[in-house]
BAFI-47417 format. One record per residue (C-alpha): y, z, x. Coordinates in steps of 0.05 Angstrom, whole numbers, plus 5000, padded with zeros to 4 digits. Each point is the difference from the previous one (the first is absolute). Example, Ala and Ser with C-alpha at 12.3 -4.5 7.8 and 13.67 -1.06 7.14 Angstrom:
! residues 2
<atom y="4910" z="5156" x="5246"/>
<atom y="5069" z="4987" x="5027"/>
***
This chain:
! residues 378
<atom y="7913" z="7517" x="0834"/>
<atom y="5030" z="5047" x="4941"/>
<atom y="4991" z="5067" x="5019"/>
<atom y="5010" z="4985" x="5072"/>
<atom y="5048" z="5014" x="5053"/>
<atom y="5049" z="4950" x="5011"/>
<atom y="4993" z="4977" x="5081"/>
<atom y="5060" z="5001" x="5049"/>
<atom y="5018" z="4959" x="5055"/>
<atom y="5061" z="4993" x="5054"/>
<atom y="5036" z="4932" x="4996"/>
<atom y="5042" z="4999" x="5063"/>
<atom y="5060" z="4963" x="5000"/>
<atom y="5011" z="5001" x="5077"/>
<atom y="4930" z="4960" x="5004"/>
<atom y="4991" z="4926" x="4998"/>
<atom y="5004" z="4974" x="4930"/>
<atom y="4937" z="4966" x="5006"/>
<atom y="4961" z="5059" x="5010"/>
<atom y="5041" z="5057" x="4954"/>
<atom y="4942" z="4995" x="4942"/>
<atom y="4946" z="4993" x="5053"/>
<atom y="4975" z="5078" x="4978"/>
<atom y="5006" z="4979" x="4924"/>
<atom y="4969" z="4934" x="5007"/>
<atom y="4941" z="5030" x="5035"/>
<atom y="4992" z="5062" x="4952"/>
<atom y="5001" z="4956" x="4935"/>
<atom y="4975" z="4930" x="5023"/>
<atom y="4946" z="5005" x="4966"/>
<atom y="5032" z="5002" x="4939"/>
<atom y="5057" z="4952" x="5018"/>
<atom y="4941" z="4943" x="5008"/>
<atom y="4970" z="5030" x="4933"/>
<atom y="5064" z="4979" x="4962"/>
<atom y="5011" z="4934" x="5038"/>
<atom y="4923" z="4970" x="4980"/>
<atom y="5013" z="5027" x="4939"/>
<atom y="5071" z="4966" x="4978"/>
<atom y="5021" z="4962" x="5061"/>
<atom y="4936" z="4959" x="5006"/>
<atom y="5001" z="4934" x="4962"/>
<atom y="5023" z="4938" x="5031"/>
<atom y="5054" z="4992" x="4942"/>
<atom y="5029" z="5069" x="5007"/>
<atom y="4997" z="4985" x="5072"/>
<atom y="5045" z="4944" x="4992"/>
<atom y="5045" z="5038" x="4946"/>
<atom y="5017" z="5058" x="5060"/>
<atom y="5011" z="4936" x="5057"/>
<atom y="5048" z="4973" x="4952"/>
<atom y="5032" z="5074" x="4966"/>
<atom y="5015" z="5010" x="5094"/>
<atom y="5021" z="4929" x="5009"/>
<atom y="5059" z="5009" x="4950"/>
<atom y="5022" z="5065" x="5015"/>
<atom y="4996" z="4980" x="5079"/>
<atom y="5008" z="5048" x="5058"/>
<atom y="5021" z="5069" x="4996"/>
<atom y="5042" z="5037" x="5054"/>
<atom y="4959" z="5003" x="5060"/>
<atom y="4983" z="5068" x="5000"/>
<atom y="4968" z="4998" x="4926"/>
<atom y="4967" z="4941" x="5021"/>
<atom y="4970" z="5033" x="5063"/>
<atom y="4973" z="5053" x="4958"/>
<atom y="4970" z="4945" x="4951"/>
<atom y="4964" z="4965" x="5055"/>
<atom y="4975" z="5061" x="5038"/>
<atom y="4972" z="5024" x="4934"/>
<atom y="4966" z="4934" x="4988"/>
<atom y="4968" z="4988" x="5065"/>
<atom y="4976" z="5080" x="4996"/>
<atom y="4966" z="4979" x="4926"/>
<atom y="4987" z="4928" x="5028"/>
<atom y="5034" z="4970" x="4938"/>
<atom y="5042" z="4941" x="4994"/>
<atom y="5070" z="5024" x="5016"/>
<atom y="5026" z="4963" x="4940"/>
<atom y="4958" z="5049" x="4952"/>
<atom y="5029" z="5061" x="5031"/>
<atom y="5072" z="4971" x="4992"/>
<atom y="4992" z="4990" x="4933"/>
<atom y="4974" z="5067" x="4985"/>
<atom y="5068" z="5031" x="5025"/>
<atom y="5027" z="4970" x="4940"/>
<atom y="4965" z="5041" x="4952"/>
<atom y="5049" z="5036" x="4972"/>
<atom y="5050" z="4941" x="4981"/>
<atom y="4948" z="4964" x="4971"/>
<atom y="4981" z="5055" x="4966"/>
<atom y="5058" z="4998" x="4960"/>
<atom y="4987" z="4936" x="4962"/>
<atom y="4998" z="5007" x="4929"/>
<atom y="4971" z="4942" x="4954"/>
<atom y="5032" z="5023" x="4953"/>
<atom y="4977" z="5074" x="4987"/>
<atom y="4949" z="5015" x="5058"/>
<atom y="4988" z="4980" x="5076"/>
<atom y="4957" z="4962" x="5003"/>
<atom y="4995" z="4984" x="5075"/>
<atom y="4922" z="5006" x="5033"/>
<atom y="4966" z="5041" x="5025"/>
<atom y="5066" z="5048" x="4995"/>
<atom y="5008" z="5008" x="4930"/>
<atom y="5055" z="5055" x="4959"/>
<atom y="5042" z="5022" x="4968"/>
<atom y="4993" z="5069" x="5043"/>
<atom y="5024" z="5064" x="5032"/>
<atom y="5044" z="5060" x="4982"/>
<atom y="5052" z="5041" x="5029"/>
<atom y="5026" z="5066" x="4983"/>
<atom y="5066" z="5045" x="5027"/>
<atom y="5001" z="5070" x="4973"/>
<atom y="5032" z="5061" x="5019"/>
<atom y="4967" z="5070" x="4986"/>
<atom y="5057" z="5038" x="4979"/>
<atom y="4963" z="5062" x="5010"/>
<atom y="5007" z="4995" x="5078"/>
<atom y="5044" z="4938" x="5010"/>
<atom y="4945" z="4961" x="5024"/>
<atom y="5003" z="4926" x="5000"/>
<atom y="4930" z="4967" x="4994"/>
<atom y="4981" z="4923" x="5001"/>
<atom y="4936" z="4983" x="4955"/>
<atom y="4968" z="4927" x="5004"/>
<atom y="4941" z="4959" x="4968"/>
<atom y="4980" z="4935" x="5046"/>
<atom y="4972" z="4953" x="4945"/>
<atom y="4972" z="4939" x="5043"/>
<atom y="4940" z="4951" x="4977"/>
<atom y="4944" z="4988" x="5027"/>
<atom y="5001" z="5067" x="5005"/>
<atom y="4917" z="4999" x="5016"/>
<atom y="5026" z="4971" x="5066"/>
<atom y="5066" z="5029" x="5014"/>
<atom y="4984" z="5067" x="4993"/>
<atom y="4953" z="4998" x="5060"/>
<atom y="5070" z="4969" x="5037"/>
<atom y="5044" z="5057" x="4987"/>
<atom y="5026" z="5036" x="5065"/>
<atom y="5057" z="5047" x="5033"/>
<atom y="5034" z="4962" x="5051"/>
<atom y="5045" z="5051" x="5049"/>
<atom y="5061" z="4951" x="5027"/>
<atom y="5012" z="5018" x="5068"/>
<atom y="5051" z="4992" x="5050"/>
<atom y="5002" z="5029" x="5077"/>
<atom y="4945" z="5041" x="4973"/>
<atom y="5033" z="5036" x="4946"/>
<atom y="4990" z="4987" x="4925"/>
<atom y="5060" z="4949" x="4959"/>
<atom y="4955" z="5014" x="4934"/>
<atom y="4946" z="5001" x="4966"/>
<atom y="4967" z="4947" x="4942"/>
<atom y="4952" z="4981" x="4964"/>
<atom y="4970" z="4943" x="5007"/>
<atom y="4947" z="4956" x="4987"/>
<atom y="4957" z="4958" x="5059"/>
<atom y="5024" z="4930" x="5015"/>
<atom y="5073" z="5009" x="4964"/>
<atom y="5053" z="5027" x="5052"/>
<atom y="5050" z="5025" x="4951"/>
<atom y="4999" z="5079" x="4976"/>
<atom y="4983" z="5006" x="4931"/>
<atom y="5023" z="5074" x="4998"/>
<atom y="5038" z="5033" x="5059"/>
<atom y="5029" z="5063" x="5025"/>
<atom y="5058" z="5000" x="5058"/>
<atom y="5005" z="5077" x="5019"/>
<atom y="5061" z="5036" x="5005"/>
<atom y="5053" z="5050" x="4981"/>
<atom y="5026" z="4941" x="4965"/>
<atom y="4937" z="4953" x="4996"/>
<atom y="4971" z="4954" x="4944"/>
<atom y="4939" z="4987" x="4959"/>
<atom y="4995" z="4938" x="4969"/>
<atom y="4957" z="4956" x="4957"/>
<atom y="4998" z="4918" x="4982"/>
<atom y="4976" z="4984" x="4936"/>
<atom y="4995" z="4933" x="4966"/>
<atom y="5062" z="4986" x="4952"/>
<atom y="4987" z="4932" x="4965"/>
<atom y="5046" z="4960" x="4986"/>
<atom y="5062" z="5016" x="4951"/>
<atom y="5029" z="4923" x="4980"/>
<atom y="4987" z="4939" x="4983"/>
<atom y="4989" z="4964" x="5071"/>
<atom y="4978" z="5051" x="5039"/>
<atom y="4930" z="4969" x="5013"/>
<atom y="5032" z="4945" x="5033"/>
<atom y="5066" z="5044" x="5039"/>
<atom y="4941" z="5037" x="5036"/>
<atom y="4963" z="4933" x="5023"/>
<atom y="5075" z="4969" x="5025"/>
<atom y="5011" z="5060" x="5038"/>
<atom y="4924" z="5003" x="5030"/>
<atom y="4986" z="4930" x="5016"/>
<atom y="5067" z="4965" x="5002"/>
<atom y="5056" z="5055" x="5028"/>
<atom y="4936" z="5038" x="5035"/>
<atom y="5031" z="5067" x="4994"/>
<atom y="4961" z="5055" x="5037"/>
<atom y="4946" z="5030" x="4961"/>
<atom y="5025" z="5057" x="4960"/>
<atom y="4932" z="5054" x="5033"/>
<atom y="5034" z="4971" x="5067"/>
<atom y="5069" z="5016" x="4990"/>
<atom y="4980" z="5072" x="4968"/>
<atom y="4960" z="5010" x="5055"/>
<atom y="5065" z="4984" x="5048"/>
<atom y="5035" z="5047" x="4967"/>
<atom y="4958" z="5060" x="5003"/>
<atom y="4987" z="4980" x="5075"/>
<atom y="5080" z="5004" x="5014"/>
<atom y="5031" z="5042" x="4947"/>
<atom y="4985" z="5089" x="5012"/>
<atom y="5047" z="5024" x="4939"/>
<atom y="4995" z="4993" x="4928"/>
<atom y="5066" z="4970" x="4982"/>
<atom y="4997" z="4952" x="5044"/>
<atom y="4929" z="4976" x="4980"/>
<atom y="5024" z="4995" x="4924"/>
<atom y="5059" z="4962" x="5017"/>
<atom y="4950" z="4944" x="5039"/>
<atom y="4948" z="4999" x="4949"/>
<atom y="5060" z="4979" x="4948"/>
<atom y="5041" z="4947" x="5032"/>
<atom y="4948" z="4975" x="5051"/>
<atom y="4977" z="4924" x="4972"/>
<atom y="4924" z="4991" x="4970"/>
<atom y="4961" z="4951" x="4988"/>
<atom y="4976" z="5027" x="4930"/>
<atom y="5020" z="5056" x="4953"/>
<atom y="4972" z="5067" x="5017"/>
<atom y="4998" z="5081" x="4974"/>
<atom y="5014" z="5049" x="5059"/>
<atom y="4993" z="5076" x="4981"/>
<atom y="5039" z="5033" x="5060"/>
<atom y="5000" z="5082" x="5001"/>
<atom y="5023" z="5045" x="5053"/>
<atom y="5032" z="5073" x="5016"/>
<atom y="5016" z="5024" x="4916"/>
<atom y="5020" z="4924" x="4987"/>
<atom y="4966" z="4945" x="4977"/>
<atom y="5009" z="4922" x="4971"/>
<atom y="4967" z="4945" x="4965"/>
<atom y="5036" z="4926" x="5023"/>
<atom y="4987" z="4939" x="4955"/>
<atom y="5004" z="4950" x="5053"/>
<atom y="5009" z="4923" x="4986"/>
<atom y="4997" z="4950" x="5069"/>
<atom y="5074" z="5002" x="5009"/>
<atom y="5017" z="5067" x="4981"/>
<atom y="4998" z="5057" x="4956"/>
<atom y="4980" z="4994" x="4935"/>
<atom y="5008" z="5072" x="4970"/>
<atom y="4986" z="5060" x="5029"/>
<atom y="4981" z="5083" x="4969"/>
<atom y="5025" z="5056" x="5047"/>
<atom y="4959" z="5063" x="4982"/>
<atom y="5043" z="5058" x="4965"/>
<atom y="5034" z="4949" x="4955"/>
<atom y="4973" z="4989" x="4938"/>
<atom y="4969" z="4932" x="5006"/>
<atom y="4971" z="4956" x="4950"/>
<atom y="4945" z="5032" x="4955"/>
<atom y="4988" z="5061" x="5055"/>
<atom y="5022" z="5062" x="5014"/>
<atom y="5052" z="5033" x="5054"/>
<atom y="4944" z="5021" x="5032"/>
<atom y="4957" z="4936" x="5019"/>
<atom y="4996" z="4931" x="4996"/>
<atom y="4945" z="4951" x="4994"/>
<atom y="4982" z="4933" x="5012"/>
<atom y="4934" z="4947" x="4992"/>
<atom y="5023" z="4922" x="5000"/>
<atom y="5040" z="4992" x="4942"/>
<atom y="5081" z="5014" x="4988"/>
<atom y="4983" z="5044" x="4946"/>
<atom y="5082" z="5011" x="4993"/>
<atom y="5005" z="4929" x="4973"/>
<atom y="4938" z="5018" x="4954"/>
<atom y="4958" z="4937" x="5040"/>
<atom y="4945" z="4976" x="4948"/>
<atom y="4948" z="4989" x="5061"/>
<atom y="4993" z="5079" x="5008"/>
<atom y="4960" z="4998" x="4930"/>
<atom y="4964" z="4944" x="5019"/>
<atom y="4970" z="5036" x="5067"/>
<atom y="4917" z="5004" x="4991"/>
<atom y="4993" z="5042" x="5066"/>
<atom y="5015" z="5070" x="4965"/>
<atom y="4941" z="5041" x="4971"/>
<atom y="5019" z="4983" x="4932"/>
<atom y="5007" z="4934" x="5001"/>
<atom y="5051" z="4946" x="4973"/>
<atom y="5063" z="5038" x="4962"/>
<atom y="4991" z="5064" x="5036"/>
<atom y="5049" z="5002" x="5058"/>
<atom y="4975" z="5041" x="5068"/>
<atom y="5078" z="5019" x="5001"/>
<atom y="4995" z="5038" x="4935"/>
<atom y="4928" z="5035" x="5017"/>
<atom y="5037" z="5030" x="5061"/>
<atom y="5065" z="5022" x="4973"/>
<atom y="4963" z="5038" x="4943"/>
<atom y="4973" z="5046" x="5061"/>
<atom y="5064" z="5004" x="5028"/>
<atom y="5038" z="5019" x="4933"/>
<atom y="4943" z="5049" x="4984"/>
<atom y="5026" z="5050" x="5058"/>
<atom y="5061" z="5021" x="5020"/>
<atom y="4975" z="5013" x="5072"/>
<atom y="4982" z="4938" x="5037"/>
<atom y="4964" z="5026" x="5054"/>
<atom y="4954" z="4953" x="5040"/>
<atom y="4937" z="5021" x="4962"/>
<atom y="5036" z="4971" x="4944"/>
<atom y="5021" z="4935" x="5033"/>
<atom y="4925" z="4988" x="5013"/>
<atom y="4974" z="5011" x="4930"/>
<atom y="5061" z="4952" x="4980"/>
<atom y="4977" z="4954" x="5043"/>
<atom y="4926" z="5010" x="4986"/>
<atom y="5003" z="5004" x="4923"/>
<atom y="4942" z="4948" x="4967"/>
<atom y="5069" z="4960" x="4972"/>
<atom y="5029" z="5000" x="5059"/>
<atom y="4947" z="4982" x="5058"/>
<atom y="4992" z="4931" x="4996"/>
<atom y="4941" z="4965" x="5002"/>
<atom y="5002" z="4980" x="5072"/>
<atom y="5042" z="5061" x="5027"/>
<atom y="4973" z="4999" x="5079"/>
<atom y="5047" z="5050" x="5022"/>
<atom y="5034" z="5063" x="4985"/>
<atom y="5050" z="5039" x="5040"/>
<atom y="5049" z="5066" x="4984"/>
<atom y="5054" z="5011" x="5059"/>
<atom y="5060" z="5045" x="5014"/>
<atom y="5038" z="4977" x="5048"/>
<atom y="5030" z="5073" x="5015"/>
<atom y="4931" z="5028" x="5011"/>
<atom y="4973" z="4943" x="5041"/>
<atom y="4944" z="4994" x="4938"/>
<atom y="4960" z="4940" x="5001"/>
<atom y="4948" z="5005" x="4952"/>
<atom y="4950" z="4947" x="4990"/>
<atom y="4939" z="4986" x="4949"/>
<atom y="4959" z="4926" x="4992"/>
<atom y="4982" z="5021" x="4923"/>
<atom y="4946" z="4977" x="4960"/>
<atom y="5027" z="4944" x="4974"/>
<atom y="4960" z="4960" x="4950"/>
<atom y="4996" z="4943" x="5043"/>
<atom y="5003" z="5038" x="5065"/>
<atom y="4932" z="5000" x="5041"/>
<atom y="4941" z="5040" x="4978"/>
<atom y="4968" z="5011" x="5061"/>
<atom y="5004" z="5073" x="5015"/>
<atom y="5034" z="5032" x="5052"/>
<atom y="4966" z="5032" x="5063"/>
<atom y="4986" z="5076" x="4995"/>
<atom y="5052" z="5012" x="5055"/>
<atom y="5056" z="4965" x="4960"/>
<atom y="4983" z="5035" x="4930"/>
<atom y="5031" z="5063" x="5012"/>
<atom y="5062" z="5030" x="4980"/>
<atom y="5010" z="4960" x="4939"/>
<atom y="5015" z="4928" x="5015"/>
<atom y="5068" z="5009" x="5038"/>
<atom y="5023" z="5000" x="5068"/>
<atom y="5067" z="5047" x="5012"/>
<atom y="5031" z="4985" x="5058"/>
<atom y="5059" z="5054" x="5014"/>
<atom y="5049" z="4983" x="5067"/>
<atom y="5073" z="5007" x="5024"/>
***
């Protein structure tokens, strides 16, 4: 679907768990059974998912309501779905300088905080780098959280995953915030994230986010969470809001680092910060080993971005998309795009052109204006 508008369905909190995705399920089922003949089909990977959900065992009972409402809706074995909610812990396995998990594949995504000095303005940028993107582009989705009718936040999703992606909580002290992959930092970690998913069975990380942004309203509050709050695996979060922003380097049982925007922070300016999947600030060798930028091996998507930034002294949004659009900086599989400004109530979305995106063209009625939906509320 690049080019196209990115739907938008209600997920109501207040309903039954079993039937919250009902809407979604029905818009993109299609799709959803696309992906599943396509990956999930085989006898042995069959078996593989039966045994991935038999060692990581039941999850709270109201994730696990949603899993099985969601597979009766598709009419696919419960097992697969639970599996798929793992995606982004798996994701994070590194052999030893790529993922190399199927059909999810990485390393992916970046995050940008910047502040337009001209006005104040405090603006979150973000790639979504996510293979197969061929597939998972044509899964991508706004879900509005709901509660007694009125909106918790807004996320990005994608169809048959419950956890935001990319969320907004609106507010005169509200949130933005991104996940992004951060592989692993030590020795060991391969094995630290499989203790604490099959052995300890810590909640999922999208699960616990997703917990958080249901019950927390102010910004302070949310940062203080999404740093002390246990994980299963290491993740990026990219967390702007009114003229202040953050980057936290999570690890599972705490935080790792973290870069407050208006400091001067490793390799950037006051006036931003930036993240993909590497820690950068220890100089991590995997960054120059990441294939998925459009140069290649030993060109860092970091680098392609920041020499936008450092090119202008204004970093208005315009500029935060052509950072985040630059040929060395769109991955190869970049399925999503967003700007937002908390302040504003911006939410900006684009599915780009990726190279590996889908190249079936959109319908006339979704071509028009320019591939991006702008949502503006209070």
């Amino acid at each position: 679907r690049p080019g196209g508008r990115v739907p938008e369905f209600a997920v109501d909190l207040d309903a039954a768990p079993e039937a919250r995705f009902a809407e979604v399920v029905g818009h993109f089922n299609v799709s959803i059974q696309r992906v599943y003949r396509e990956f999930f089909g085989s006898a042995v990977v069959k078996g593989a998912l039966r045994a991935l959900s038999w060692s990581r065992g039941d999850e709270s009972a109201e994730l696990a309501a949603e899993i099985r409402g969601v597979a009766a809706l598709v009419g696919a074995p419960e097992y697969g779905v639970h599996v798929l909610q793992m995606a982004y812990e798996l994701q994070t396995v590194m052999v030893p300088i790529v993922n190399f998990t199927r059909p999810w594949s990485g390393p992916g995504c970046m995050g940008i905080i910047a502040m337009n000095k001209a006005d104040g303005m405090v603006y979150q940028a973000r790639n979504l780098d996510f293979s197969p993107a061929s597939y998972l582009q044509d899964l991508v989705y706004v879900g509005v959280f709901k509660r007694g009718g009125q909106e918790l936040f807004r996320a990005q999703m994608i169809a048959g995953y419950f956890f935001p992606v990319t969320a907004m909580r609106s507010g005169p002290n509200g949130y933005a915030l991104q996940l992004n992959t951060r592989y692993l930092d030590a020795f060991g970690g391969n094995l630290a994230l499989m203790r604490n998913l099959f052995w300890e069975k810590r909640e999922l990380n999208g699960w616990v986010i997703r917990r958080i942004l249901e019950t927390t309203a102010e910004y302070e509050a949310a940062v203080t969470a999404l740093s002390n709050t246990k994980y299963v695996a290491t993740m990026f979060h990219a967390i702007s809001g009114v003229k202040k922003g953050t980057v936290l380097a999570r690890n599972p049982d705490g935080l790792a680092y973290s870069m407050r925007l208006g400091e001067r922070n490793a390799q950037c300016r006051d006036d931003y910060i930036i993240i993909t999947n590497f820690d950068y600030v220890y100089h991590d060798v995997k960054e120059w080993f990441d294939p998925t930028g459009g140069k290649g091996i030993g060109h860092p998507r970091r680098q392609a971005a920041q020499a936008v930034l450092n090119a202008t002294a204004d970093l208005t949004p315009q500029v935060l998309q052509a950072a985040i659009s630059d040929p060395g900086a769109i991955a190869v599989d970049t399925i999503f795009q967003a700007v937002i400004n908390v302040e504003l109530g911006v939410w900006n979305l684009t599915l780009p052109a990726c190279k590996k995106c889908p190249r079936v063209k959109a319908p006339a009625a979704t071509k028009a204006p320019a591939a991006t939906k702008t949502l503006v509320h209070v």
